[in-house]
C-alpha positions as CSV (number, residue, x, y, z in Angstrom):
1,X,92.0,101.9,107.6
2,X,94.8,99.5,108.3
3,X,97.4,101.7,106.3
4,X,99.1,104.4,107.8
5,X,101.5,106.8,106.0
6,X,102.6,103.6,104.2
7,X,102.8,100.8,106.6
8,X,100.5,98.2,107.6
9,X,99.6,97.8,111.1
10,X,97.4,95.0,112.5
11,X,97.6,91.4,111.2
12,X,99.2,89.1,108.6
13,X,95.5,88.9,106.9
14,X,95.6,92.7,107.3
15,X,99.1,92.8,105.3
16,X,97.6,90.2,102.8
17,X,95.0,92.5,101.8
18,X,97.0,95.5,101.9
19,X,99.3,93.3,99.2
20,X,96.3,92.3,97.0
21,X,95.4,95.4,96.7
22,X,98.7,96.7,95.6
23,X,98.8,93.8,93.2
24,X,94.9,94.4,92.2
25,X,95.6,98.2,91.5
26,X,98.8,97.1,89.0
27,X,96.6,94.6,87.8
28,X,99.4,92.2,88.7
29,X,98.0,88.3,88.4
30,X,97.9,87.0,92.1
31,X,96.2,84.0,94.0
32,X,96.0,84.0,97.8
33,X,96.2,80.7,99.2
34,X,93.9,80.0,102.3
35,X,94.6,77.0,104.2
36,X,91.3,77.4,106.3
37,X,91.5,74.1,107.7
38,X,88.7,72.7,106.0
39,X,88.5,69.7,103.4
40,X,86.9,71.2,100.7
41,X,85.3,69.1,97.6
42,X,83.9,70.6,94.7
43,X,80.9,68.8,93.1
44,X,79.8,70.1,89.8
45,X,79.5,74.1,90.2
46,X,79.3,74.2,93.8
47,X,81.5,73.5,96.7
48,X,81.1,71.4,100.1
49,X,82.9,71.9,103.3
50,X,83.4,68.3,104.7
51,X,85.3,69.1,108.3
52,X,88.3,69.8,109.6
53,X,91.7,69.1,107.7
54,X,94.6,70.7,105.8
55,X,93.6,71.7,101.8
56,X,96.9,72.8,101.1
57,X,100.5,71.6,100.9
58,X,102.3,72.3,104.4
59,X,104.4,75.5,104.3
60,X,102.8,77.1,101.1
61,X,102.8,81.0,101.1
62,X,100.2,83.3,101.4
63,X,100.1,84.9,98.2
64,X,101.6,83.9,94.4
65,X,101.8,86.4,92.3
66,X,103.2,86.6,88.6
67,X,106.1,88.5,87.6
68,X,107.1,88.2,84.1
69,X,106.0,84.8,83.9
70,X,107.4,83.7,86.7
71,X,105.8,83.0,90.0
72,X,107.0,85.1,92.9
73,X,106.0,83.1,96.5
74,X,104.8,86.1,99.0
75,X,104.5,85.0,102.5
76,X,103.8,87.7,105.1
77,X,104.8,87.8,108.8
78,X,103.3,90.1,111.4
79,X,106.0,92.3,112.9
80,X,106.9,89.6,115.8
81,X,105.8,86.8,113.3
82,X,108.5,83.7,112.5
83,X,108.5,81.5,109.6
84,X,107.3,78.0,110.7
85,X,110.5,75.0,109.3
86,X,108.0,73.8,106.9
87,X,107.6,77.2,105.5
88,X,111.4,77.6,105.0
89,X,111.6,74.5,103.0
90,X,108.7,75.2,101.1
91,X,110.2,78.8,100.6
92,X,113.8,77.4,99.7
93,X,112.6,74.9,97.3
94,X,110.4,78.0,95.7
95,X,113.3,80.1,95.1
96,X,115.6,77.5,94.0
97,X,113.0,76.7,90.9
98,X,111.7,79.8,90.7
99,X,114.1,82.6,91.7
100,X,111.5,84.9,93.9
101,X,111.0,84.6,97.7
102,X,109.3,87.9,99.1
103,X,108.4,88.0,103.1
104,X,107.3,91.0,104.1
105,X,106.2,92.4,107.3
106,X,104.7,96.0,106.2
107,X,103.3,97.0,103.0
108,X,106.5,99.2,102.4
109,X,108.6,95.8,103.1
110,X,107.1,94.2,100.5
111,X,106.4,97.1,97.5
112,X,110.8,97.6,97.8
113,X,111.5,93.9,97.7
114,X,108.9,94.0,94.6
115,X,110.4,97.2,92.8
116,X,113.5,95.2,93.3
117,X,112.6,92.4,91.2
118,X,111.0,94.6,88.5
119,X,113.2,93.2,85.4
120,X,113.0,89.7,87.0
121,X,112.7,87.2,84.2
122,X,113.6,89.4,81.4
């Protein structure tokens, strides 16, 4: 319902899921990293939303995925979207360490840019 002929139209969460399931149906390894700006503590086998705050690291992408063994930082922009300055760092240091930076803005962006890093690690 969000995919047309290929491309994603809507929003970043849309693209995100349109990802995952890429990922999901190649049985590719993936986390997606939600900063819902909540603090959230686990106690024993449940989990307790304490208020508002940040749970994750400043600038950290939407997805990680594993290629090869490696990680490969995904993080998806809507069509007029811009990376924040804290997400470039983040990014930079990512790719320096770990060689793979993807940021899409349609499904299509992202399955080339993935294609293209096929033998990545090998």
């Amino acid at each position: 319902k969000y995919v047309k002929r290929g491309k994603v139209h809507g929003s970043e969460q849309d693209l995100v899921r349109a990802i995952m399931e890429y990922l999901d149906l190649w049985k590719v390894p993936h986390v997606h990293i939600r900063n819902v700006g909540a603090i959230i503590r686990t106690y024993g086998k449940g989990l307790v939303r304490l208020g508002k705050g940040r749970v994750t690291q400043v600038g950290v992408p939407d997805l990680v995925a594993n290629r090869n063994g490696r990680m490969v930082a995904i993080e998806t922009k809507s069509v007029t979207g811009k990376l924040e300055s804290e997400q470039i760092v983040w990014l930079l240091n990512h790719k320096k360490n770990f060689g793979a930076v993807i940021t899409p803005r349609t499904l299509e962006e992202f399955v080339a840019a993935w294609e293209e890093i096929e033998g990545f690690g090998a």
